[in-house]
N, C-alpha and C positions, 0 to 999 in steps of 0.2 A: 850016198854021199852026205844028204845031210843029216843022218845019224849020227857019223862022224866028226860031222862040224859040231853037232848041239853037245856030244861027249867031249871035244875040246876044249868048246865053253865052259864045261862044268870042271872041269880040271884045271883053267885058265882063271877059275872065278875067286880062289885066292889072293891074287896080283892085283884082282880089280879091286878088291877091297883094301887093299895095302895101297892103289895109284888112291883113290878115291880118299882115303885116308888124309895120306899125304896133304893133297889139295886144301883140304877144309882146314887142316890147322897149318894152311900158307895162301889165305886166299888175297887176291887182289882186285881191287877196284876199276872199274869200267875205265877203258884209256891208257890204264897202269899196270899191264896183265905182261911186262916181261919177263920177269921168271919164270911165271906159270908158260906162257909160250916157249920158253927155251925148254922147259923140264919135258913138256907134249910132243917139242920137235926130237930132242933125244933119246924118246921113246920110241919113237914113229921109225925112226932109224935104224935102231936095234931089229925093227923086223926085217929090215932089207928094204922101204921103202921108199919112192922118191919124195923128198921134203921140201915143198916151201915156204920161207919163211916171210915175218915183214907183211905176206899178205893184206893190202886195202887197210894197214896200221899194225896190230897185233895177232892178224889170223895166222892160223896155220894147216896148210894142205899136205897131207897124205896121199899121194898113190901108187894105189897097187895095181900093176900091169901086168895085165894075163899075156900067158903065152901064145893065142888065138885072138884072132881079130871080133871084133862081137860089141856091145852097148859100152857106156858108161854111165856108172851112177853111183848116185852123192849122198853120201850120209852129213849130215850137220851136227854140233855138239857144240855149243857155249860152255864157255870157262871164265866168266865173271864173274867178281862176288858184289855184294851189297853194303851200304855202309851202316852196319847193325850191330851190337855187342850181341857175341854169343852168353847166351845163358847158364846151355846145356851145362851139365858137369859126365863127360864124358873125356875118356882118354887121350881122345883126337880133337878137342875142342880147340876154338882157332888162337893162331899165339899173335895174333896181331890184333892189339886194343882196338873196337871201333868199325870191327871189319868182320866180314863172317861170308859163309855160303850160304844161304838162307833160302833158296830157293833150288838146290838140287844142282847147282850146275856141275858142280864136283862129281857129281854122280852121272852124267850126263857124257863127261868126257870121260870117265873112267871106263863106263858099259863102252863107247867108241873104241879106246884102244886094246880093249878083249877084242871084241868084235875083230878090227884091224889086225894084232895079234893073229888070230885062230884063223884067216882068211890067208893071212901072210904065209902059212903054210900047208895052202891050199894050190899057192901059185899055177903049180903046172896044170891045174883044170879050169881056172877063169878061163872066158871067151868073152875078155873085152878089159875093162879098167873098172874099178870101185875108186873114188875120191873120196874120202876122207875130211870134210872141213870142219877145223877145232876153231871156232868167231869169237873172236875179241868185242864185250860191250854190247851185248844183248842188251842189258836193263837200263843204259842211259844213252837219251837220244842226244847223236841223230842214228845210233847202233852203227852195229859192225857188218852189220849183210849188206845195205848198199855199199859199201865203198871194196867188197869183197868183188862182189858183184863188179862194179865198176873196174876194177884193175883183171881180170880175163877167170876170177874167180870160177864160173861157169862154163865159160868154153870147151864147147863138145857133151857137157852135159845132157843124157837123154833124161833123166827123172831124178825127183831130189825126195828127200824121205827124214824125216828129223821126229821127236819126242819127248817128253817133257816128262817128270816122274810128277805123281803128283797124289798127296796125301789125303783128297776127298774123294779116292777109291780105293776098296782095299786089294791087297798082295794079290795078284797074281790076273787081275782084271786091265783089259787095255780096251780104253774110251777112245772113241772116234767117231765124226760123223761128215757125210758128203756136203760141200756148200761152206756156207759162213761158219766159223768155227771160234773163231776170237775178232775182237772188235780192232778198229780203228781207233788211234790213241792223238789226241789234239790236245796243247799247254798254249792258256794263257794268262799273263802276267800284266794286272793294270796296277799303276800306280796315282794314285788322284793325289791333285795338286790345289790345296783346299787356302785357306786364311787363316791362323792358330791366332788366339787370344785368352782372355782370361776369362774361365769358366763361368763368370758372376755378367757376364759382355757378350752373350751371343747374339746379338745383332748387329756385332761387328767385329763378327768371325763369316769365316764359309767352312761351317763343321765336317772335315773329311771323313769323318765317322758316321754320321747320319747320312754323305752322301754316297758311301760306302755302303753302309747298311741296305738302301732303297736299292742299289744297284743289285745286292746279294738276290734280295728275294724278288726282285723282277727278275733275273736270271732262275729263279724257280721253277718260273712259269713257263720258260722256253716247251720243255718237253712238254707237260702236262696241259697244255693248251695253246702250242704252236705246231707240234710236231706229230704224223699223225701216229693214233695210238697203238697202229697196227706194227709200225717202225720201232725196235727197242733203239735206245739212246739215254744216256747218262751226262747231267752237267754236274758236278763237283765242284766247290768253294771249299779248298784244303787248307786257305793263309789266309788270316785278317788280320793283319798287325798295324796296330796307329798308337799313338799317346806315349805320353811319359810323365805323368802325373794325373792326379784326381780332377784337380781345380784348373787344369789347361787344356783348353779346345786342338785337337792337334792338328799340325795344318797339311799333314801328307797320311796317306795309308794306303796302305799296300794287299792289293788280294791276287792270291792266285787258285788256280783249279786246273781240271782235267777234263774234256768233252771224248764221250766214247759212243761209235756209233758203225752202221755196217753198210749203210745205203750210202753210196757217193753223196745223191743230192740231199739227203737228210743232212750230213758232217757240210756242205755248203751255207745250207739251210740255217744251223747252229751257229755257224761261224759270224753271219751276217747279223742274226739276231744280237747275237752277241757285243758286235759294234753299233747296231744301231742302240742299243740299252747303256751303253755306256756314253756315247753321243750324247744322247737323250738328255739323260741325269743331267749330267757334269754340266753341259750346258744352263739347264733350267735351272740348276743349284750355284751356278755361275763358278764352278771351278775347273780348273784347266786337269788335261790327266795328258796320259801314256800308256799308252796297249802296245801289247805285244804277242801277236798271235802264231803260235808255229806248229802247222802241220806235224803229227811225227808218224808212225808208224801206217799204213796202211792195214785195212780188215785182210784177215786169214780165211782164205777160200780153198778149202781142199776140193783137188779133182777129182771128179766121176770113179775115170778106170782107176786110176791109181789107188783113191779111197777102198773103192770094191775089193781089188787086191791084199790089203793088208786086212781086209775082213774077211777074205777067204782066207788068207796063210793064218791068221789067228785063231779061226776055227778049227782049224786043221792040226795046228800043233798044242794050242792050248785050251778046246774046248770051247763050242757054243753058247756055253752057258759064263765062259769066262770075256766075252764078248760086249762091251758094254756102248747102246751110243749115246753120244755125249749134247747134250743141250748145247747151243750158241753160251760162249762167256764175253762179259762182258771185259776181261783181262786181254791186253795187247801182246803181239811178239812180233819180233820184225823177223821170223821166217817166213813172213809173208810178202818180201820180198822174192825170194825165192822163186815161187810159187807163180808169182808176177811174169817170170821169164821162160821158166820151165813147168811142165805138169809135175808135179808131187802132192804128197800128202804128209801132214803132222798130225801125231797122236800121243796121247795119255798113259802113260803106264801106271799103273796103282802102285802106292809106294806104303800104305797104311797098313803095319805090322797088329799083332794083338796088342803091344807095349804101348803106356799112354804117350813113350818119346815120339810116337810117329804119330802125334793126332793133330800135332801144330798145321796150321795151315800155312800155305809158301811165303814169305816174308815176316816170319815171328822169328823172334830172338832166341823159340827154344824150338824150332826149326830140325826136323831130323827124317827120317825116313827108312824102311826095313829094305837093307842092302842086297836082300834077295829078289828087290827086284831090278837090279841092275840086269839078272842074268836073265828075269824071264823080257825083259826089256832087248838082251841083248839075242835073246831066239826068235825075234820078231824081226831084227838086222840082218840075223844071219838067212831066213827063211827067204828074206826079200832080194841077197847075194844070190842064191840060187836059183831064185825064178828069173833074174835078169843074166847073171854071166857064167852060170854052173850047167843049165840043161840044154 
């Protein structure tokens, strides 16, 4: 049986590069993904399968209902894009100024509806249901998997299974590992509320730039000498915007950043430092501010069996040596919602062709990736259809 399925795939793997296509030069932005949602749901339909739409905002579910009573299990697939000017000069490059895929997701959902596709005509041998969810707003929080989640997105789900293409392994290599996997992602946003005056008068200003600055590099310090060192964690200062002239002390400034981390109490930990350092200053420096701190993403924790399993079907169909595991990143994804409710695992596909178009890393402008690995991407789906609703 699944010789049959991986030869459909490869015969299927024309469409996906034509759906994938498509996408990239019509992508849309997190929240704004209805086209892209209608063109997924009218796909999804053509194979004969039940569609819902609207999903927890922009999602959209898939399934395929075996003729036999047996599991059900989730495959995931983001169809967001980024707000980034594409570079590339390529045929498919994106036609919407400002906007691009930049991170694979187009490819993401294309390798899905093969996969969906080739399964759809497999029907009469499922023993049980595969779902299908195409999420709306992966890359801006608060994402699209809680509110999937929250409207009965899950329901009856036994295991969920999602992957990421990803251009710092090459073609045909799929990265995984058991446990923490990608971090915890936290945004926050202060704005100090200082005394502006004339450059030549600072002692009767409250400089929000120097009390900005003292803020910055005491927030240095959190990790490197608050946190212990055996704990990875990331604070980020991404914004410092203040002034509007040479000669004038500016009386507001604005910083923000990103805190990434994998231990509950460590992201506690950060968050409080992070108030009391802002407390601190502003007070002693005698200016008033605003914080604003918002939890976003939880850490990705792949489970045990589940993890094991797609390192055994990956061995099995693509070679030991094509096997790679993957170090904790410190990069976020909210399938780790997912994961939260049900046992699953996410993992890595290599997407790094010989051409230098696939060396960009995920979020560059010249952003691209070797579209054969959609399909070996898409024989790690199909292997994992058959160990749950095919034997």
């Amino acid at each position: 049986m699944i010789q049959q399925l991986l030869k459909r795939l490869q015969e299927v793997y024309p469409e996906m590069v034509s759906w994938r296509r498509h996408f990239h030069q019509h992508p849309e932005l997190s929240f704004l993904e209805g086209k892209t949602a209608e063109k997924i749901a009218e796909i999804l339909r053509g194979f004969g399968l039940i569609v819902k739409t609207g999903v927890g905002g922009n999602g959209v579910i898939g399934v395929l209902q075996g003729k036999q009573e047996g599991k059900t299990i989730a495959f995931r697939a983001d169809f967001d894009a980024l707000p980034i000017t594409d570079e590339k000069e390529v045929g498919y490059k994106s036609t919407v100024q400002g906007v691009m895929h930049a991170c694979g997701h187009d490819g993401h959902t294309a390798t899905m509806l093969g996969v969906a596709k080739v399964l759809s005509e497999f029907q009469e041998d499922i023993k049980g249901n595969v779902q299908f969810i195409f999420q709306h707003a992966e890359e801006k929080l608060p994402g699209g998997a809680s509110s999937i989640i929250a409207t009965g997105g899950l329901d009856g789900v036994d295991a969920i299974y999602g992957a990421h293409l990803f251009t710092d392994l090459p073609l045909g290599k799929i990265g995984i590992k058991e446990g923490p996997i990608m971090a915890a992602v936290d945004v926050f946003k202060l704005t100090i509320q200082g005394k502006g005056g004339h450059g030549a008068k600072p002692h009767e200003t409250v400089d929000s730039v120097v009390v900005g600055s003292q803020i910055i590099n005491e927030l240095q310090q959190i990790v490197s000498r608050r946190v212990d060192p055996l704990e990875p964690a990331v604070v980020t200062v991404g914004v410092f915007q203040a002034g509007t002239a040479f000669n004038i002390i500016a009386d507001k400034a604005r910083i923000e950043g990103t805190v990434r981390t994998f231990n509950p109490r460590v992201r506690e930990k950060i968050e409080a430092e992070i108030r009391s350092i802002v407390k601190g200053v502003c007070e002693s420096s005698h200016a008033g501010y605003e914080l604003e701190y918002t939890h976003g993403y939880p850490a990705l924790f792949n489970h045990k069996e589940e993890t094991a399993l797609v390192k055994k079907l990956v061995q099995e169909e693509l070679g030991t040596e094509q096997l790679v595991e993957l170090p904790p990143r410190m990069a976020a994804e909210d399938f780790a919602y997912y994961v939260l409710e049900v046992p699953g695992a996410f993992f890595m596909i290599g997407a790094h062709g010989e051409g230098e178009n696939t060396c960009y890393a995920n979020h560059h402008p010249k952003f691209d990736f070797e579209e054969n690995a959609m399909e070996v991407g898409g024989k790690v789906f199909l292997r994992l259809s058959a160990y749950y609703v095919m034997e």
